[in-house]
MARTI-810419 format. One record per atom (N, C-alpha, C): residue in three letters; x, y, z. Coordinates in pm, 1 decimal. Atoms other than C-alpha are relative to their C-alpha. Layout:
Ala;X;Y;Z
...
//
This chain:
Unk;45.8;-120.9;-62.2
Unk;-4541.0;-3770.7;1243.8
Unk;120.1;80.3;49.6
Unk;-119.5;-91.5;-27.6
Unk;-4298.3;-3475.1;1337.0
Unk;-1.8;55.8;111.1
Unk;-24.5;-49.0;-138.4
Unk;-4175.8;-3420.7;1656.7
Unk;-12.5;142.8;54.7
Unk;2.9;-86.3;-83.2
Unk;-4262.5;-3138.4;1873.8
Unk;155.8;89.1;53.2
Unk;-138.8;-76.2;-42.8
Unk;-3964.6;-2896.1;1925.2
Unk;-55.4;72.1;163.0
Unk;65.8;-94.6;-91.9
Unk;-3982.3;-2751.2;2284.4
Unk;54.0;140.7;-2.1
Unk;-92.9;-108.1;7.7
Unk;-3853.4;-2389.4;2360.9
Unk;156.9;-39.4;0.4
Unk;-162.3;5.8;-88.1
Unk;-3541.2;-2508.8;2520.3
Unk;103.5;-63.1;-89.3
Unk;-57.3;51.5;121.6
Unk;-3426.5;-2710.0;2209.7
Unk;20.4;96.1;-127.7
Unk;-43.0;-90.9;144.6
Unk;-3496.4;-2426.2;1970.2
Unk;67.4;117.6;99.5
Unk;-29.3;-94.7;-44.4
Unk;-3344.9;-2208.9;2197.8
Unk;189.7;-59.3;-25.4
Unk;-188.7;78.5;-22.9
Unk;-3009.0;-2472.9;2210.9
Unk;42.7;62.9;-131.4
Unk;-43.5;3.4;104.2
Unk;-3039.2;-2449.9;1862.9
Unk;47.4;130.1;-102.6
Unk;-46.0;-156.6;0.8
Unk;-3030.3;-2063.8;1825.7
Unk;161.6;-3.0;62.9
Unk;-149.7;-45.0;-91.8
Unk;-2724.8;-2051.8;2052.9
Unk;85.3;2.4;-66.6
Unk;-118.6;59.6;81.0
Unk;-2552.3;-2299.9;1850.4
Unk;46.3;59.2;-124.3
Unk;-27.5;-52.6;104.0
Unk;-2605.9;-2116.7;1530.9
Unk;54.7;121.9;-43.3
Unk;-88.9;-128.2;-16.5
Unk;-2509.7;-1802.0;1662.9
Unk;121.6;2.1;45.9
Unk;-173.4;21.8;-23.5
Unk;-2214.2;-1931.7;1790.4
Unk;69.9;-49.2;-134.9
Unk;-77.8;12.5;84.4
Unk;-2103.4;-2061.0;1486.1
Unk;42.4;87.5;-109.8
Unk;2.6;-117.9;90.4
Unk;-2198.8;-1742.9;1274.7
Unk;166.6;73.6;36.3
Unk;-155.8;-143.0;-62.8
Unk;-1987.9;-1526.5;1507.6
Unk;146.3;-50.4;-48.3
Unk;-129.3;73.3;11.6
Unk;-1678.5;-1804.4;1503.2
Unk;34.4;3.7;-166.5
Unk;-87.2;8.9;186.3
Unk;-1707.3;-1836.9;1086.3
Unk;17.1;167.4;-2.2
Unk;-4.7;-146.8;24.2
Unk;-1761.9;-1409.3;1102.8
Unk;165.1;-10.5;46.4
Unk;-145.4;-74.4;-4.7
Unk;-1415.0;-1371.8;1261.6
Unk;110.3;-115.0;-45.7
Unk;-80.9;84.9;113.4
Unk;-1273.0;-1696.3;1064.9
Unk;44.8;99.6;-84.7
Unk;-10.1;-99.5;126.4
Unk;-1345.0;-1480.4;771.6
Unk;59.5;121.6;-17.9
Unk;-92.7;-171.9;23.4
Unk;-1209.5;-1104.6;903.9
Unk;124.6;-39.8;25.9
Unk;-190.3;51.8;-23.4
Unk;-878.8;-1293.6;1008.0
Unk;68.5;-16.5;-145.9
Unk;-64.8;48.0;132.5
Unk;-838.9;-1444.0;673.9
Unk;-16.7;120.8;-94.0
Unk;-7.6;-148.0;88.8
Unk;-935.5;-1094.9;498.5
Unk;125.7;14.7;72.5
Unk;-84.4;-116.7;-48.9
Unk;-705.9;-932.5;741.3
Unk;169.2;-67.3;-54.1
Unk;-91.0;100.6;70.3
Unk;-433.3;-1204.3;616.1
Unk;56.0;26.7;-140.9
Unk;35.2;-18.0;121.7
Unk;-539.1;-1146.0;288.0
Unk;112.8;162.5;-19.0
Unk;-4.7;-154.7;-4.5
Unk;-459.4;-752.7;317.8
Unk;121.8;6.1;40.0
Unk;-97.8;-34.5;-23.8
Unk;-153.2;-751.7;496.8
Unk;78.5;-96.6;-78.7
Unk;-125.0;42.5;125.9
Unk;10.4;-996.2;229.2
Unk;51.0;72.5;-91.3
Unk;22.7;-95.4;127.1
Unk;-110.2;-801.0;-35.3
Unk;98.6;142.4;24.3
Unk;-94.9;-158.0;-20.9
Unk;65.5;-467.1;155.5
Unk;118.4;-18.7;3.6
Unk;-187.4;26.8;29.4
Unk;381.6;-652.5;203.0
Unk;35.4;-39.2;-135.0
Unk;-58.2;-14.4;114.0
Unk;432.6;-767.5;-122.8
Unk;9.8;156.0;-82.5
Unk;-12.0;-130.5;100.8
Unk;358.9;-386.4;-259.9
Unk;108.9;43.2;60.0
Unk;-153.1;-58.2;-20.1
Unk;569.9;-283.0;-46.3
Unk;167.4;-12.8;-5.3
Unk;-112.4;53.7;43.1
Unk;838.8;-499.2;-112.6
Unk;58.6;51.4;-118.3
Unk;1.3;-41.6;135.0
Unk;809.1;-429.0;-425.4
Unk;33.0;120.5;-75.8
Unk;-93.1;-102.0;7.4
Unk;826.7;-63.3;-398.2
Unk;114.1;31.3;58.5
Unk;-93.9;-45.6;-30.8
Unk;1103.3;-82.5;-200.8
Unk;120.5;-50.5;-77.9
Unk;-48.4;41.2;79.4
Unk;1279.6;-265.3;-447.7
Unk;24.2;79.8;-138.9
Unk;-52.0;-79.7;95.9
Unk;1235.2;-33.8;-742.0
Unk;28.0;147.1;98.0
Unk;-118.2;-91.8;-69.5
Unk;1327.7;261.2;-475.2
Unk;121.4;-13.1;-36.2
Unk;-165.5;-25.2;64.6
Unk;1679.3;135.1;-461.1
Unk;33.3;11.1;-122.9
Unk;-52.0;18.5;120.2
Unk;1693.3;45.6;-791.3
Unk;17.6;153.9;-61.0
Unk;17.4;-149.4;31.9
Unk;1574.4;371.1;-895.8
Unk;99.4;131.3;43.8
Unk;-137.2;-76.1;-61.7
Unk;1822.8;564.8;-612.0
Unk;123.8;-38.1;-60.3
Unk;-123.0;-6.3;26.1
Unk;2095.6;380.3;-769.1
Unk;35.8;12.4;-149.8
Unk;-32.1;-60.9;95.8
Unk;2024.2;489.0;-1122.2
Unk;-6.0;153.9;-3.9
Unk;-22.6;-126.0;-48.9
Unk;1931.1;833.9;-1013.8
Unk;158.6;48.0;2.4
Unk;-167.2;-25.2;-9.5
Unk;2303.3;839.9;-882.5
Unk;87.7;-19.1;-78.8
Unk;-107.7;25.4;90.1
Unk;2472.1;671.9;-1178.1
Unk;-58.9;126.6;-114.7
Unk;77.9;-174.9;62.2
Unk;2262.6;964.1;-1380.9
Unk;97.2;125.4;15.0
Unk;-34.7;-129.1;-33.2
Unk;2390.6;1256.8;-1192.2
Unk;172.9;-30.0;2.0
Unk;-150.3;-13.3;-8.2
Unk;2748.8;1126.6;-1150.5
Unk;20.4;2.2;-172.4
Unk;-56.5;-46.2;150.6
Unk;2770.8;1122.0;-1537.4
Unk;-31.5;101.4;-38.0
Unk;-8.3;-83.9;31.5
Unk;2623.9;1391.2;-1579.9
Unk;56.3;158.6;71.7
Unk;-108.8;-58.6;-72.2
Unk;2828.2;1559.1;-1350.9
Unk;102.5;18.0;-88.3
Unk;-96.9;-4.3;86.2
Unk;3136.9;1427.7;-1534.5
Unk;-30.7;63.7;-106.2
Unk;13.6;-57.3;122.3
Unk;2980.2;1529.6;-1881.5
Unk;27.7;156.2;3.9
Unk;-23.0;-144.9;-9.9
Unk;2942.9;1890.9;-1760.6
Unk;118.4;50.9;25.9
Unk;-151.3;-67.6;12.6
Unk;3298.1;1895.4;-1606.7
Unk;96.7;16.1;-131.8
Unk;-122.2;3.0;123.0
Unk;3521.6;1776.2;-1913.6
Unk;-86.2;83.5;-158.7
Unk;53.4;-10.9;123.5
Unk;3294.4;1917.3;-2197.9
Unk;-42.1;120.8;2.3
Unk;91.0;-161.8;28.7
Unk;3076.9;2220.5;-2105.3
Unk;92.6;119.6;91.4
Unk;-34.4;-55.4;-43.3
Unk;3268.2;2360.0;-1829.3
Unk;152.2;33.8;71.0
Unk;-155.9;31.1;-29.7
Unk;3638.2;2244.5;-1843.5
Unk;54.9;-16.6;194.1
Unk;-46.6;-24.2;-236.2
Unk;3638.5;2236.7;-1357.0
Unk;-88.5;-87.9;-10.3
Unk;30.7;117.1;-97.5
Unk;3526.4;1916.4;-1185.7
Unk;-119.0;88.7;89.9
Unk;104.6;-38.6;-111.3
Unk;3374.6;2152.7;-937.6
Unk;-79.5;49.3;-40.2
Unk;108.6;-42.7;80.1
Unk;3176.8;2348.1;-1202.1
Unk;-91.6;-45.0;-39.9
Unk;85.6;123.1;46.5
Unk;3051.7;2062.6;-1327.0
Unk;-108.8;-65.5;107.8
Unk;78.7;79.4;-73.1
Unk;2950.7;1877.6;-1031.4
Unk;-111.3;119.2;111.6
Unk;40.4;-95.6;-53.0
Unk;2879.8;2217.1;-870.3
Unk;-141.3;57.3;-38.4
Unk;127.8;22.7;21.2
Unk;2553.5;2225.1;-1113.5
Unk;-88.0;-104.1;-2.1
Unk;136.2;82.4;-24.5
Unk;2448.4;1916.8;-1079.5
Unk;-55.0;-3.9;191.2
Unk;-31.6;16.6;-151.6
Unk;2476.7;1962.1;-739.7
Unk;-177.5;104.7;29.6
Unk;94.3;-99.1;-54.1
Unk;2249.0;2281.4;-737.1
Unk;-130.7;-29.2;-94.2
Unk;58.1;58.7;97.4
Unk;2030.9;2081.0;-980.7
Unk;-141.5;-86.9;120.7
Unk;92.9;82.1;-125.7
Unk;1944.3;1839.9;-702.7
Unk;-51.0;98.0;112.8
Unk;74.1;-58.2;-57.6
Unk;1885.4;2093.7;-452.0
Unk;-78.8;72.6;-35.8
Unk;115.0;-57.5;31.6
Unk;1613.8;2283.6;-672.7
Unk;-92.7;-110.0;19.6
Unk;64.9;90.5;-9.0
Unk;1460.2;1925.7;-698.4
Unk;-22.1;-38.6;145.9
Unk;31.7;28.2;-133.7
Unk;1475.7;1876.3;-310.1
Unk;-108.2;111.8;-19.8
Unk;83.2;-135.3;10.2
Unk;1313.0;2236.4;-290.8
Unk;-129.4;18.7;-41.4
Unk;146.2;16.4;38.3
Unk;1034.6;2150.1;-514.2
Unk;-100.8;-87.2;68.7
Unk;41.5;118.2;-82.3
Unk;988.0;1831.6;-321.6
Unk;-58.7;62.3;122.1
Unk;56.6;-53.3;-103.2
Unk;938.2;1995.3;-3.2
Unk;-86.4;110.4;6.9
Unk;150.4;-99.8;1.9
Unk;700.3;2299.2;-148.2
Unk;-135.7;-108.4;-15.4
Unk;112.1;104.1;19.2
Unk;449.0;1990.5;-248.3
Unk;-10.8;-108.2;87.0
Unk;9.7;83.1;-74.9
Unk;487.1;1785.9;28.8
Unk;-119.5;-86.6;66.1
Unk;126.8;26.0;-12.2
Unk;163.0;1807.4;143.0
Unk;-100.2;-112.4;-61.3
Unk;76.1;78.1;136.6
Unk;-12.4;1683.7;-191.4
Unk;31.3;-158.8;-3.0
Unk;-25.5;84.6;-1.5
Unk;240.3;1421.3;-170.0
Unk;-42.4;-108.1;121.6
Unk;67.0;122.6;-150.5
Unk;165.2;1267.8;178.5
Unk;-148.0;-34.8;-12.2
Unk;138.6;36.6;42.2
Unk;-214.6;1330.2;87.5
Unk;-0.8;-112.3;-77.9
Unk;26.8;74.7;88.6
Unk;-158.9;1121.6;-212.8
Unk;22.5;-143.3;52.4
Unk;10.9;129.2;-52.7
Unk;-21.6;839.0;-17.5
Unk;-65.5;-48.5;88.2
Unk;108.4;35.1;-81.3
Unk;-232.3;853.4;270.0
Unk;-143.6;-85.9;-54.7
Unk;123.3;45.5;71.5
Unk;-518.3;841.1;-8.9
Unk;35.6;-155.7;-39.9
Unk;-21.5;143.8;95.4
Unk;-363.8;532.1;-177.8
Unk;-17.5;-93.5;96.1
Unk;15.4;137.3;-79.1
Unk;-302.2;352.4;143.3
Unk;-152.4;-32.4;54.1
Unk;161.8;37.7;-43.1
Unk;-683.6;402.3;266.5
Unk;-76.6;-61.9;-126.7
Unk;87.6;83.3;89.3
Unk;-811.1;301.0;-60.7
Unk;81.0;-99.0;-43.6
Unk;-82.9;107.3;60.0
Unk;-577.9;30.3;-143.4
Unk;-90.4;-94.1;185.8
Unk;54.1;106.2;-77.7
Unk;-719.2;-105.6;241.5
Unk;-144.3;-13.7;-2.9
Unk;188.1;23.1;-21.6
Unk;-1097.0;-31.3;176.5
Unk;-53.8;-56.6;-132.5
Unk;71.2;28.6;123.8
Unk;-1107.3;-164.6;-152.2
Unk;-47.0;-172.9;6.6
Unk;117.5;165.1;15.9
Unk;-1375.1;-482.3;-199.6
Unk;125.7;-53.3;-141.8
Unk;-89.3;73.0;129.5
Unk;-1153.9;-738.8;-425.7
Unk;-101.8;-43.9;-104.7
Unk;136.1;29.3;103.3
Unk;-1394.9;-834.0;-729.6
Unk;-80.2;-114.3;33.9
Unk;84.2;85.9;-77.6
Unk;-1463.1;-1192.2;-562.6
Unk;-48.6;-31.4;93.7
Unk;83.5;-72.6;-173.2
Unk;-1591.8;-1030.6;-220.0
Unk;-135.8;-19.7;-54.1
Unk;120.4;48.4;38.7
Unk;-1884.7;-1105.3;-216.1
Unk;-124.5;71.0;158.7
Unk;39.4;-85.5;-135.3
Unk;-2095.0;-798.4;26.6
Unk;-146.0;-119.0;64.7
Unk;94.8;75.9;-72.1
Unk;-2307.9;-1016.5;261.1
Unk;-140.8;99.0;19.4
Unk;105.9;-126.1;-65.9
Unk;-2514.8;-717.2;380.5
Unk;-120.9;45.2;-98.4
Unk;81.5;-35.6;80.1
Unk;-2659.9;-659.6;61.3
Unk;-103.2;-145.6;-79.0
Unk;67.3;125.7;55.6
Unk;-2832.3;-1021.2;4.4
Unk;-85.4;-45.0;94.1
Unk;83.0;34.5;-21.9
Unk;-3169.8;-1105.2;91.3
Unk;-8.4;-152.8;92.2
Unk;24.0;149.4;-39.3
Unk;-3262.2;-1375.8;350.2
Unk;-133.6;-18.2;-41.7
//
């Protein structure tokens, strides 16, 4: 025969289960939040890694073609380097008319790079008890 539950037992037993919900609920947003800030440091590592790389071909770029323009197109060192020179500041120039677009674009990336569901998320909210 099956024992009689009183209130006070199913009431323990509520407590208990809501205490453990809550405790696995913020198990789980820790280990997302874990999850997420790995994931941002490695990108960012990552881009900061082809940055330099990138700044320090950029620079081996413009210093040759610096040189190329002095000895070949424009016989002066300063002629030479004097367009690549004004080369880079049209390219700053453009940079800072689009600035905007640009910060938008990363703002956008970083909010959807943190709100994005990973494919084996699995939305609780949407599953039937």
């Amino acid at each position: 025969m099956q024992e009689k539950k009183t209130v006070t037992s199913l009431l323990e037993e509520m407590k208990s289960d809501i205490s453990s919900y809550v405790v696995n609920t913020l198990g789980i947003a820790k280990l997302e939040g874990y999850e997420k800030i790995s994931k941002g440091s490695a990108t960012i590592s990552f881009i900061l890694l082809m940055f330099i790389l990138g700044f320090q071909f950029l620079g081996f770029l413009f210093f040759t073609l610096g040189f190329y323009l002095s000895e070949s197109v424009f016989d002066s060192f300063w002629k030479g380097f004097g367009v690549v020179a004004g080369l880079l500041l049209l390219i700053l120039f453009v940079l800072f008319l689009f600035k905007n677009v640009i910060k938008r674009n990363i703002t956008n990336s970083v909010v959807s790079f943190l709100m994005k569901k990973e494919d084996n998320e699995v939305d609780f909210s949407k599953i039937k008890q």
